[in-house]
C-alpha positions in Angstrom: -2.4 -16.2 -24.8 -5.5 -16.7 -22.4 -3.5 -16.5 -19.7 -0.7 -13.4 -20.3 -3.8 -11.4 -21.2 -5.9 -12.2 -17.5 -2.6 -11.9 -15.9 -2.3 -8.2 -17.7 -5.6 -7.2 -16.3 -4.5 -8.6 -13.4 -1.2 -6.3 -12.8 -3.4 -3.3 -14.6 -6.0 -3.3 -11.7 -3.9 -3.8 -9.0 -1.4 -0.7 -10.1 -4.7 1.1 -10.8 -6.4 0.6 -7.7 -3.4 0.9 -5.5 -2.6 4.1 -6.9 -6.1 5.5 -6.6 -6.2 4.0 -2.5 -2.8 5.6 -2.2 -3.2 9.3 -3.6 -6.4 9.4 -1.6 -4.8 8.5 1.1 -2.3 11.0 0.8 -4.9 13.7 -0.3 -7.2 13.0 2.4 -6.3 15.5 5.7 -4.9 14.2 8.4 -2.5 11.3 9.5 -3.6 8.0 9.8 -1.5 7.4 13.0 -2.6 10.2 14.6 -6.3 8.8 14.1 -4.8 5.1 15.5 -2.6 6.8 18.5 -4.9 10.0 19.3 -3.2 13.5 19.3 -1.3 13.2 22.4 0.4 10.4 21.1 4.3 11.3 21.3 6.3 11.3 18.3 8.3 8.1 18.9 4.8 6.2 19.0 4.1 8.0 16.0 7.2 7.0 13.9 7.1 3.6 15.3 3.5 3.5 13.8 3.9 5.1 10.8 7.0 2.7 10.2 4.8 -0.4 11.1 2.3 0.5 8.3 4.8 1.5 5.9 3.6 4.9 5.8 7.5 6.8 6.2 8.0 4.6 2.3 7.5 6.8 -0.9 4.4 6.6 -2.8 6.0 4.4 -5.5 7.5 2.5 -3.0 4.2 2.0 -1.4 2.8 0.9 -5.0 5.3 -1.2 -5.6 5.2 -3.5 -2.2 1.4 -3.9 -3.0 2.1 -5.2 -6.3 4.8 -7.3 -4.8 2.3 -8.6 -2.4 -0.6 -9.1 -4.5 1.3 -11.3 -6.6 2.5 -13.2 -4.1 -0.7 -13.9 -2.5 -2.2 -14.6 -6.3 0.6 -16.9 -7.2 2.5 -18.0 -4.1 1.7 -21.7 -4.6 4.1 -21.1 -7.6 7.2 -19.5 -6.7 
């Protein structure tokens, strides 16, 4: 029982904190890549960038790959 509840805080703090870092980020003005690349950056740097970081995915998409990866690094010994 020790363990489902510390794994439920675990998966409650990562969806909370991912979806507070990602609707900031999305609230925030401006484009990340355009920070990265500078503003004369052209537009195929930009959608190569913003597909590197994973910022063309959805918002729940974005949640969901952070989940994804924070379990994996948390329990990769096991799977």
């Amino acid at each position: 029982m020790y363990y489902i509840k510390k794994i439920f805080r675990m998966l409650l703090s990562v969806f909370s904190i991912g979806t507070l870092s990602f609707l900031l980020l999305e609230l925030i003005p401006g484009e990340p890549e355009t920070t990265i690349l500078g503003i004369e950056a052209s537009a195929k740097d930009l959608e190569n960038l913003r597909e590197q970081l994973g910022l063309n995915l959805s918002f729940w998409n974005k949640i969901l790959e952070l989940a994804l990866w924070s379990l994996s690094r948390r329990f990769g010994n096991f799977l």
